[in-house]
N, C-alpha and C positions, 0 to 999 in steps of 0.2 A: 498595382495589382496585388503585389504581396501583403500591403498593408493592407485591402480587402480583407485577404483570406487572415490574416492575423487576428484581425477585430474577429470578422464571422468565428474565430474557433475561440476567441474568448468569450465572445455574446454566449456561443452552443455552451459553453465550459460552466459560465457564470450559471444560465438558467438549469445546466444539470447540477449545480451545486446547490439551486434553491429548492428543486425539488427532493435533492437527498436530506436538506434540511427538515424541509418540510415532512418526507416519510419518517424520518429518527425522530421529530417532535411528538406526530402521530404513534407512532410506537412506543416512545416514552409515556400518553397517555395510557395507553393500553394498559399496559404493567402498572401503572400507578394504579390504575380502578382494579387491577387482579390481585394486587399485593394488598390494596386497603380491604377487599373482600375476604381474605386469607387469612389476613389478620382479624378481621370479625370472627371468620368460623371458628380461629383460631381459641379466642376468649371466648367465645360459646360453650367449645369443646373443654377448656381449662374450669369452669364455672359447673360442667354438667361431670365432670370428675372429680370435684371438691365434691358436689351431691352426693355420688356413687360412695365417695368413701365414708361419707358421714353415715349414710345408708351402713354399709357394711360394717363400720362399729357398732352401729345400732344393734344390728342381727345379732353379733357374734358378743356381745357383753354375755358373763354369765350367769348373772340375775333371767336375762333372758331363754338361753339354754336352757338351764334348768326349770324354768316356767314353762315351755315347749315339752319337755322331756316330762315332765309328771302330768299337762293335760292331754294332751296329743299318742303322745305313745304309751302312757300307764306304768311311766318307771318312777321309782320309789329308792332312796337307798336301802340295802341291805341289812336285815337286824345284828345283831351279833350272832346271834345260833344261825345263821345264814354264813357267815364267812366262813373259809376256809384260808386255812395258809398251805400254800405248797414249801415244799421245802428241795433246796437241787440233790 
């Protein structure tokens, strides 16, 4: 009788062991396809702020500025009879 119930709690023991295998393999896939996903966006996001900065040197050169600044707003630099110096 005892050797019954020995077996039967190792039989229960074994098949709870396969199915915990079985859930941590399944959940190891999970995270694998979330982390390879993550890592996509990841290099998406790295690639689309290489753009932004090459953008934003673009803008800020100042060939450009100053191309801006005399069609756009109508500025011009100043002649000499136009300066003044302050003095403290």
């Amino acid at each position: 009788m005892t050797l019954r119930i020995i077996l039967a709690v190792l039989v229960v023991a074994n098949v709870l062991s396969a199915i915990g295998i079985a859930h941590a393999r399944h959940q190891h896939r999970q995270f694998y396809v979330e982390l390879t996903r993550l890592e996509r966006a990841r290099d998406e996001l790295n690639i689309e702020f290489g753009r932004l900065q090459l953008e934003q040197a673009t803008w800020a050169e100042s060939n450009r500025i100053d191309q801006v600044a005399r069609q756009r707003l109508g500025m011009r630099f100043p002649g000499t009879d136009e300066i003044v110096v302050v003095r403290p």
